[in-house]
N, C-alpha and C positions, 0 to 999 in steps of 0.2 A: 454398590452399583454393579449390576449383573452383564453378562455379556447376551447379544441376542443374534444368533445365527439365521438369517430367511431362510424357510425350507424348500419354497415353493417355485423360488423364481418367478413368481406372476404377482408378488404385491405394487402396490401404486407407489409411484415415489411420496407420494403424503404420508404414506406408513412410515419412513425414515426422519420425518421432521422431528427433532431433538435427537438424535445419536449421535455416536460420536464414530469416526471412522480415523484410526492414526494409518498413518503413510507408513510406504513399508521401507524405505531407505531414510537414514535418516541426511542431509545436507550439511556439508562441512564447507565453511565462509573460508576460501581461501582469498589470501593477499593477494596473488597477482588478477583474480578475479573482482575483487575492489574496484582496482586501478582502472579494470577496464570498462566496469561499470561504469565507472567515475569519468571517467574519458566520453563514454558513448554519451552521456547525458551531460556532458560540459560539466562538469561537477570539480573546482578546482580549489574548494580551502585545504589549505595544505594538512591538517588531522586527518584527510581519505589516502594520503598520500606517503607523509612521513611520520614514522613512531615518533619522534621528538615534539612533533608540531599535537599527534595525541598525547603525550604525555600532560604538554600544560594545558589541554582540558581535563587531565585526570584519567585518561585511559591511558594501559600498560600495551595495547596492541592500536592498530589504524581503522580507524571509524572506516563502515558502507555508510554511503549515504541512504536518506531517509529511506527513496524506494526500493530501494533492496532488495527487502524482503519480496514488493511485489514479485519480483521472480520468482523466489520460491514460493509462495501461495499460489501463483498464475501453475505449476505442475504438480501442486499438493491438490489443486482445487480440480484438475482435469483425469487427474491418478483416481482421485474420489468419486468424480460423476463418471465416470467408465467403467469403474468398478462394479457402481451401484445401481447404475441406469441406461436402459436401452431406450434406445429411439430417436436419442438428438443428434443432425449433425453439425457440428462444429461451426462450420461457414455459414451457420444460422445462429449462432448464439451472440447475443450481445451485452457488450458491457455497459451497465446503466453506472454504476459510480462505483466508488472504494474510500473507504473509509481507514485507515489508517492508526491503531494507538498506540503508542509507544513508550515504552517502561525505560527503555534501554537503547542504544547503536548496537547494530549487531555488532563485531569486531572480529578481524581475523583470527581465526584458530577456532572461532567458535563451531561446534557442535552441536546441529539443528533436528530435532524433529518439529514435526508438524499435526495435529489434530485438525478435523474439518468436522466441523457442524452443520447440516441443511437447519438451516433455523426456521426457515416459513416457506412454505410452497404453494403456490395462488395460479389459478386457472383463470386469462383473458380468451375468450374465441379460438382462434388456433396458437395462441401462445402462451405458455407456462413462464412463471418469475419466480425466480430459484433464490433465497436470501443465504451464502454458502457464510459460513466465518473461519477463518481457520486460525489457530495459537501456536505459534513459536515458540518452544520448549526449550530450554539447552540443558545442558550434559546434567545440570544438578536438579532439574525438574521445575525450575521455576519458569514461571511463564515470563517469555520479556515483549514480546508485541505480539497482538492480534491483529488479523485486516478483515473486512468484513465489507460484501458486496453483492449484489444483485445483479442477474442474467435474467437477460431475456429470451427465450427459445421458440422458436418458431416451429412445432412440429407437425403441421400436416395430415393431423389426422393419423399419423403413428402410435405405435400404442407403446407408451411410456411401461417399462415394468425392470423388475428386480433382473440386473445383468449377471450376477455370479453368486449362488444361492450357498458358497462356500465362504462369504466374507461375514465375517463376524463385525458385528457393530454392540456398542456400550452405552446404556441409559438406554432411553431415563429414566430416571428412579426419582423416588424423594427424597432418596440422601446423593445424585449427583452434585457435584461442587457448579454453581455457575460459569458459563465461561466469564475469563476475563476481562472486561473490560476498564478504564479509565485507570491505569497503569499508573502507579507514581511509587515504585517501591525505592530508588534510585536517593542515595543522602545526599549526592553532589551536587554544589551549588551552582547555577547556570555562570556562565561566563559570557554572556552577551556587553557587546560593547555600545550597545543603546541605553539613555541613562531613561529608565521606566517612568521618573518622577516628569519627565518633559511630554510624555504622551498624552495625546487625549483623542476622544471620541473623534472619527473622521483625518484624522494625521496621515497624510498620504506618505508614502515607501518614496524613495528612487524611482522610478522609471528606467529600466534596463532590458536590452534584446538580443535576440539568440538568433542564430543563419541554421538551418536544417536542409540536408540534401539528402539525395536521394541514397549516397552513401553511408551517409549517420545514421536513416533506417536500417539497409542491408546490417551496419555495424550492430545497429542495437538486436534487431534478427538471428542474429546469429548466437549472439549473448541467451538467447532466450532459446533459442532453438527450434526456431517458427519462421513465418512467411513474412515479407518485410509487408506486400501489402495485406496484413492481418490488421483491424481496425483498431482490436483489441491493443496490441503492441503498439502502434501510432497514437493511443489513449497514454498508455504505457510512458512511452517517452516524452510524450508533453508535462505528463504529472512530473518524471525525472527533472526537465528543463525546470519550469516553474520551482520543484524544491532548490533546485540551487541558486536560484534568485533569490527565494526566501532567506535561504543562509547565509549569501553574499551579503544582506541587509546584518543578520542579528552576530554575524560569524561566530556563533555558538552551533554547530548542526544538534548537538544532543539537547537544545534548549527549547528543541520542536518537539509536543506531548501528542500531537494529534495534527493527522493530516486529513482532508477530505475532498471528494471533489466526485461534480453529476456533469454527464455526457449524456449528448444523444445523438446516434451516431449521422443522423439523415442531417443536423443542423451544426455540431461541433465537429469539424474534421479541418485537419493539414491538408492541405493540397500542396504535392510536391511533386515535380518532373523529373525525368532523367536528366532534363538539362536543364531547368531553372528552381533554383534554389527557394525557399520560404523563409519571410523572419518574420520574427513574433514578437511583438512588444509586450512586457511585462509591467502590471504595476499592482500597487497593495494600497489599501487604509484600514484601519485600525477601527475594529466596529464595535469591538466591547472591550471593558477595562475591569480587573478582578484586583481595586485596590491593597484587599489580603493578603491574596497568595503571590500577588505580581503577576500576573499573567494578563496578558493582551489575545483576543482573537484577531485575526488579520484576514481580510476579504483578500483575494489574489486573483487577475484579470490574467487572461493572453488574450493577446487578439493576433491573426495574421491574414492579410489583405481586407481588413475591415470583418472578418469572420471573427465572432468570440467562438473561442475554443473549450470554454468552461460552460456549464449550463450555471454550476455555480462551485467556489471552490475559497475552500478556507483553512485556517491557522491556526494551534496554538502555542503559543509561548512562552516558557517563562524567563523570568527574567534574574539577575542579580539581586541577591538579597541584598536589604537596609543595612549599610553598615552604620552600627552605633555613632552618636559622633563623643569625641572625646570631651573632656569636662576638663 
């Protein structure tokens, strides 16, 4: 697999669909950065918290919660399209959903690069739809999550072209390795405290809700290192809130393989005041059942003031292996 340097500075961003672009610092998970994740997004099993509480899931350091990673893709993905593309501006780009796959919990200490792939690029009128993915690396080369999303850009009649004719990009070739997708390198056995055999098709979650002020964006803001009223970031902290409901339910975090979830942003948005707070009610059922592998898909709702916040938004699971019974 070859490296491919633009010479010209004037190709279309369609010329970049399949390359690969790695970041140029690589991300290091620190603990007390966790916590605060963990904090901004109510995120409160104790495995985000205390190494003892990971250990008996089988990790030697303290789990991030699920969306994490969102934050480093959210500046692996914008390090990439600045890099590579002129013309958009930012307070025009929208996030249509995120996809989520997950091999592994990141874990404090871990050492992160990132790969970004434009995987599809499509022209609507005056806006282009960007498919970006990007792979979480760590120290040993192995891939442990992917997230993978779609923008939408509003440009104006601007002329989209190669932003810095000095960045080298890789593939694709016919001997590129696929990116990663549908992750399950992972031999630990899920630890969820829901018994699988009681499920079935339709099986509604708890019912659980979240209070969001106008402070818990500025907090989550600043985490991110962006504007609190950015839509993106407001998308951002809903998908956090809703994961920790989901984990509240299975209290395994590392037992979720895939997250997903579609926004739009004129119809799913938080409305939240300086001085009046939002809540959000959560709830889940159970839409398919993978009586093999034990895995459940779970639908996940928020609503707040009668607004659904998800266009649609979903789960997977796995569960506790069969223990033999004895004879």
């Amino acid at each position: 697999m070859g490296g491919r340097t633009f010479g010209t500075g004037t190709e279309h961003p369609q010329a970049m669909v399949g390359y690969r672009y790695r970041c140029a610092q690589p991300f290091v998970v620190e603990r007390q950065r966790i916590r605060e994740f963990a904090r901004a997004v109510q995120a409160f099993h104790p495995a985000y918290w205390q190494e003892s509480a990971a250990a008996h899931l089988g990790f030697d350091q303290i789990l991030a919660p699920l969306t994490f990673a969102a934050s480093i893709w959210r500046h692996a993905r914008r390090e990439a399209l600045e890099q590579l593309i002129t013309g958009y501006r930012w307070d025009r780009i929208v996030h249509v959903d995120q996809t989520l796959d997950i091999g592994r919990p990141l874990l404090a200490g871990d050492v992160i690069t990132c790969d970004v792939y434009v995987e599809t690029f499509r022209q609507f009128g005056a806006f282009d739809v960007i498919t970006v993915t990007g792979v979480l690396i760590d120290r040993h080369g192995t891939p442990v999550q992917t997230g993978s999303t779609a923008l939408l850009a509003r440009v104006d009649g601007t002329e989209r072209h190669r932003a810095d004719d000095s960045v080298a990009l890789v593939g694709p070739s016919d001997t590129a390795p696929p990116i990663p997708t549908g992750l399950r390198g992972s031999t630990r056995p899920a630890r969820t405290r829901i018994d699988f055999d009681r499920l079935a098709i339709d099986t509604e979650l708890p019912r659980a809700g979240a209070t969001v002020t106008a402070a818990d964006l500025a907090a989550y803001a600043r985490l991110a290192g962006d504007s609190p009223a950015d839509v993106f970031l407001e998308h951002q902290l809903i998908l956090g809130l809703a994961s920790g409901y989901l984990t509240s339910w299975t209290r395994d975090p590392a037992a979720v393989t895939k997250y997903r979830a579609e926004f739009a942003t004129q119809v799913h948005y938080l409305s939240v005041s300086e001085t009046d707070a939002a809540e959000i009610e959560f709830g889940g059922r159970v839409i398919a059942l993978d009586q093999d592998l034990r895995t459940a898909t779970v639908a996940i709702e928020a609503k707040s003031r009668g607004r659904r916040l998800f266009g649609y938004s979903s789960a997977e699971v796995t569960f506790a292996p069969l223990v033999p019974a004895r004879l």
